[in-house]
N, C-alpha and C positions, 0 to 999 in steps of 0.2 A: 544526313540532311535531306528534308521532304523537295522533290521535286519543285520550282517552283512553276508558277501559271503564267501565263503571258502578261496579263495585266500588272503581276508583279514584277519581271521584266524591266517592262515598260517604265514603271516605277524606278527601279532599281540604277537602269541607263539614266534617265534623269538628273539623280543625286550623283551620278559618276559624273556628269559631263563635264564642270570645273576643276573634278581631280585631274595632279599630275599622275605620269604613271609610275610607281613607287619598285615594280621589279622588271626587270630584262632577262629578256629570252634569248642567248646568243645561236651561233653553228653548232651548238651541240645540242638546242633545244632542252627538254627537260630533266635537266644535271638535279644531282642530290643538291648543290646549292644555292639552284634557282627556288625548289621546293623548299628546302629549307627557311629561303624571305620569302617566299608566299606564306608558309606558314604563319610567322611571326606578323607581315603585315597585316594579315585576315585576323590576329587576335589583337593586335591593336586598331585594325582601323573596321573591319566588317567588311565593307567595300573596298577592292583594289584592282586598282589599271594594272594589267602586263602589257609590256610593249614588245614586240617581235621586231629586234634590232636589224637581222637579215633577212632582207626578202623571201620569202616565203611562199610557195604556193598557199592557196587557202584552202587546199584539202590538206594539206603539211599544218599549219595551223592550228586548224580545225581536232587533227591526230593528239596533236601536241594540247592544246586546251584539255580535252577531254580527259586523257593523261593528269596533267593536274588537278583537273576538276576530281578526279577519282584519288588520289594521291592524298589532297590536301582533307577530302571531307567536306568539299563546299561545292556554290553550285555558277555556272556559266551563265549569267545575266547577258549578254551582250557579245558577240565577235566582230567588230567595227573596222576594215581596213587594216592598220597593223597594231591595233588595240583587245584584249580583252578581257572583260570585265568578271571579277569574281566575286561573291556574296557567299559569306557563312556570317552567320550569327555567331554572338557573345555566346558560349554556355551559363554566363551567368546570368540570370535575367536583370537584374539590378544594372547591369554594365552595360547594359544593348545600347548603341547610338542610334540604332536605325529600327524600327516598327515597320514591318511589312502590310500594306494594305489587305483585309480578308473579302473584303464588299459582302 
């Protein structure tokens, strides 16, 4: 997945902000079964909330996003308090719910 720009981002938080958050990250952080529904939610939904159940530092977090971000194939839209936000696209173009702004 290309890098995204900030304005995309920007964009991206947006369309998140009425999602629930669809996967939880518990004390053991990124377990083969958290990846596992991240995977699945990013091919059904595009966009998906993780919520980080135990407190956290935000460089612990931060470790842990990236982690997935790298795992899953997709890209870190957002790290918001104990929310963060992930974006990969459909591979199928026909199937994309979401168009990213190019300006």
């Amino acid at each position: 997945m290309q890098e995204l720009k900030g304005f995309q981002k920007k964009y991206l938080r947006g369309r998140a902000h009425n999602l629930q958050p669809v996967v939880y990250v518990g004390q053991k952080g990124a377990t083969a079964a958290v990846i596992t529904a991240l995977e699945g939610a990013l091919a059904s939904h595009e966009l998906v909330k993780v919520k980080f159940v135990e407190n956290k530092e935000k460089e612990t977090k931060k470790i842990i996003s990236a982690e997935l971000e790298k795992r899953t194939g997709s890209c870190l839209a957002g790290l918001i308090g104990h929310v963060a936000i992930f974006f990969r696209s459909h591979p199928d173009s026909e199937k994309r719910k979401i168009v990213l702004p190019q300006r």
